[in-house]
Steps between C-alpha positions, in 0.01 A plus 500: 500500500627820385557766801288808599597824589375815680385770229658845629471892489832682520433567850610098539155462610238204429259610263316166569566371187655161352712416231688189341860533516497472137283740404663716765833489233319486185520791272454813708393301804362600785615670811529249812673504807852338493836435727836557473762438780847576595667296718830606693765291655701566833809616301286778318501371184130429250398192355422525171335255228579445136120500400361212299108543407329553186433900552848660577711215473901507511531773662608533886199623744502486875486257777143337365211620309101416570161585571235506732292194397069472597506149644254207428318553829428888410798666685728682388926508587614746690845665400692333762333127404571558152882585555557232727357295233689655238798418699437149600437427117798649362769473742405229786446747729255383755613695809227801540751765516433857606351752191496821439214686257656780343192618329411453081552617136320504212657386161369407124761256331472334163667190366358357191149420531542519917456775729590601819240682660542507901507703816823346634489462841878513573608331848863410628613263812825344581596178466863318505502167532514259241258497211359256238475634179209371301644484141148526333450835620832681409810416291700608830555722753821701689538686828689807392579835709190701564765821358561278189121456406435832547777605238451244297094567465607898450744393237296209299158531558410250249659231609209518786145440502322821460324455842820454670655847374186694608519277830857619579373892554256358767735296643820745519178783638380238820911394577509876585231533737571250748814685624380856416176448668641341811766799519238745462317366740790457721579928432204578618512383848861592508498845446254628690702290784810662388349875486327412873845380595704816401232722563547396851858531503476848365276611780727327761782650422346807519684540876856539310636778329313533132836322298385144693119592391668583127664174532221316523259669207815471277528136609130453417489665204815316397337138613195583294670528146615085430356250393403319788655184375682393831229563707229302263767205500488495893141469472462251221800322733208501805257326280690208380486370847139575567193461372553795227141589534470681875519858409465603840786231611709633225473867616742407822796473244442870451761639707745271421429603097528838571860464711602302186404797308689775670810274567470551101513901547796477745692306246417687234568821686851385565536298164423876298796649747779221357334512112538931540122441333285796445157422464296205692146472401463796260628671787829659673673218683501554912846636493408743206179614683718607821815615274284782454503648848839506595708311223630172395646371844199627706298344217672171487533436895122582606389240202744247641341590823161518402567104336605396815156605701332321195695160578432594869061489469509196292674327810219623696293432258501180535608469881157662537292275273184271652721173390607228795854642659672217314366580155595858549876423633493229154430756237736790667765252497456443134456882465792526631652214280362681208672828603829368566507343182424783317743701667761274346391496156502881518834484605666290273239715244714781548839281505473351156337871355941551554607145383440248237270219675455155370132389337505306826545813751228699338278211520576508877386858524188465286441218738554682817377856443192354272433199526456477846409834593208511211378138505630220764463804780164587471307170415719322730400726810127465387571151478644509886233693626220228332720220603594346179662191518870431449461352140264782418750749607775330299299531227444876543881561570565297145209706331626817632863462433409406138179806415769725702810469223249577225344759659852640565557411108215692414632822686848498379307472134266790610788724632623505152181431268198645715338820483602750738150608557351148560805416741490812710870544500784574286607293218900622554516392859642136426721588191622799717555295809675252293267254596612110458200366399437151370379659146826715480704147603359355216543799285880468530508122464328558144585795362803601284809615618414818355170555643654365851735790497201764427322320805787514699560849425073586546410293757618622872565928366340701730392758240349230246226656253211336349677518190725278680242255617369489165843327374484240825142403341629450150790309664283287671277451239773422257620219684168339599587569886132645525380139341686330738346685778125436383585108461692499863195650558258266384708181603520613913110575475410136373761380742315675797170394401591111539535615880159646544281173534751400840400811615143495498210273388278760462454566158391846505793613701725277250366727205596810690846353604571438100351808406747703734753316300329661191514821607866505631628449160212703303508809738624877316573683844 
């Protein structure tokens, strides 16, 4: 018996109608309701299917393909049925794995005397065991990188059902939301904690003469201008170890989010002293703002000052936080841990901006000062403070370690390539600085011995131009040092991802783990 599907609006809903599959495909068809899924594995990567059907055949599609059928005893499949039928059928997947609805799309699609005529509902899940490939469904199938579809679809769209290129825009749209939603959501709590927090402090220190009170609106002010990145970490660190759902639970990592965050401003504060930077934020740096009053030393010692009241709260921060005595004296001692080893890779930051260091040695401060500081630091003290377990914190330190060089990739790329505008800082600072980045390593391992002398000559003067950092990027470019960096790139972020399912089971909070990945390496500021 032939199967029958649910007639469809472009809404996706059930008009009430019937139709043979057959006459669904026949000529200009008919619109009906219709599946298509994408399923993930734990190393990041799609599964894909070299398509083998009479309508679109030999031609590579995702996961599996279906539709809703209208069963002999009058019901009608749900989406989720259908899939997991879909999936039993075409790759022995039996297991009832966790799906995701990402919403539909209309298409029209001719081949021959067929049609495709559908709303598609498109749904994803994860699966990575082992599968059974059902060879009278598709020619074959291949996990590949989730980067490498993506590229690949963008550069060959007809080498892909026409479903599957109009799925990708829906699929790419919902990967987003997950982490922007949650760190929206997260912002909101947070910074009306943070302005409560410093509002206070402002009115406390009211008792002092006005420079402590100037202090602390400067500090706010400062505070208030990231990204928030370090304190969001903290907090998605609190939910891998509990529930991820308790809001109100959630809210007692607060404090300890916010110390995180103005540790951040005390580095930086210091950090902009050492790199002679400018501008922070769109903004004067802290020593710049104070240079102004009674000149560079007065300006440089109150923001070394004012950094060191900064480290100061976050300490009390989080001695002062509603967590058990124990949990509180745990994530100050990796606070600590965090600072210390920061403080080194600072230091031998400024020893090898005078020397030649090894590939190895800068790796060692990208590690330390990033790394660590960024990634491992934050998640890892949310991860205390939920009591994660000891695997589950490995996993985070191996996660961390590996998003952390890549992010720290990303910036070396940005200090040369990004837009001063969109970064909120100079664009000279690193090539005046004389900066050993990894990208600049790698620029001198492949460029010519000509263009290493210009770099040599460029990279490190004090008074360097644009002009001049226009030759570094043609340098760069000319020797692929910038391809190099996007591949290193893309090779620690599928790396990383393998680590996420030790971390947590919960799929949701797996998603956002990757997708932090994602941004590290896609981020412009």
């Amino acid at each position: 018996m032939n199967q029958i599907m649910l007639v469809s609006d472009k809404k996706g809903n059930h008009t009430g109608e019937y139709i043979d599959k057959d006459l669904a495909h026949t000529g200009n068809g008919k619109r009906h309701l219709a599946i298509t899924v994408l399923l993930y594995n734990n190393k990041g990567q799609v599964l894909l299917q070299h398509r083998k059907h009479k309508i679109h055949s030999n031609i590579w599609d995702l996961t599996g393909s279906t539709h809703h059928l209208h069963r002999s005893d009058g019901t009608n499949e749900t989406t989720e049925e259908a899939t997991h039928r879909c999936l039993q059928k075409e790759y022995g997947i039996f297991k009832k794995i966790p799906l995701k609805i990402l919403g539909g799309i209309n298409y029209f699609a001719k081949d021959g005397k067929f049609c495709e005529i559908e709303h598609d509902i498109i749904v994803t899940g994860e699966y990575s065991a082992k599968i059974k490939p059902n060879r009278d469904v598709h020619y074959g199938y291949k996990w590949v990188s989730e980067k490498v579809f993506i590229a690949d679809v963008s550069k060959s769209p007809n080498k892909y059902a026409p479903w599957a290129v109009k799925a990708l825009d829906l699929i790419m749209k919902s990967k987003k939301n997950d982490f922007q939603i949650m760190l929206k959501d997260f912002l909101k709590v947070f910074e009306i904690y943070s302005s409560h927090y410093f509002t206070q402090k402002i009115k406390d220190s009211s008792k002092y003469p006005k420079l402590i009170t100037k202090f602390y609106e400067d500090l706010a002010d400062f505070t208030t201008g990231g990204k928030r990145l370090r304190a969001f970490l903290v907090y998605l660190g609190f939910m891998l170890g509990s529930s991820g759902v308790d809001h109100k639970q959630n809210r007692k990592v607060l404090p300890i989010a916010l110390a995180v965050e103005i540790v951040h401003s005390f580095l930086l504060m210091h950090d902009d002293i050492i790199d002679r930077s400018d501008i922070r934020r769109d903004k004067p740096t802290m020593h710049k703002r104070y240079e102004k009053i009674f000149g560079n030393h007065y300006g440089i010692s109150q923001a070394i000052v004012l950094g060191d009241i900064a480290c100061f709260e976050a300490f009390n921060l989080v001695n002062s936080s509603d967590f058990s005595s124990d949990l509180r004296l745990s994530s100050q001692n990796r606070l600590n841990d965090v600072l210390l080893e920061t403080a080194y890779g600072e230091a031998l930051d400024v020893e090898y901006s005078y020397k030649r260091p090894k590939l190895a040695d800068i790796m060692q401060v990208a590690d330390l000062k990033t790394a660590r500081y960024t990634f491992v630091g934050p998640l890892s003290i949310g991860g205390i403070l939920s009591k994660c377990s000891s695997a589950q914190m490995k996993a985070i330190r191996e996660f961390g370690l590996l998003v952390g060089i890549a992010f720290q990739l990303q910036d070396d790329f940005l200090g040369v390539f990004g837009d001063e505008k969109t970064l909120g800082k100079s664009v000279l600072s690193d090539m005046r600085e004389g900066k050993n980045t990894l990208l600049i390593y790698k620029t001198r391992e492949l460029a010519t011995s000509k263009d290493k002398k210009i770099l040599d000559k460029i990279w490190g003067k004090q008074d360097a131009t644009l002009s001049d950092l226009l030759e570094i990027k043609n340098i760069i470019i000319k020797c692929q040092a910038d391809k190099w960096c996007e591949n290193e790139n893309m090779r620690l972020t599928i790396v990383a991802k393998k680590e996420v399912a030790k971390i947590t089971k919960n799929h949701k909070l797996q998603q956002i783990l990757r997708q932090v990945a994602d941004y590290v390496v896609a981020r412009q500021k």
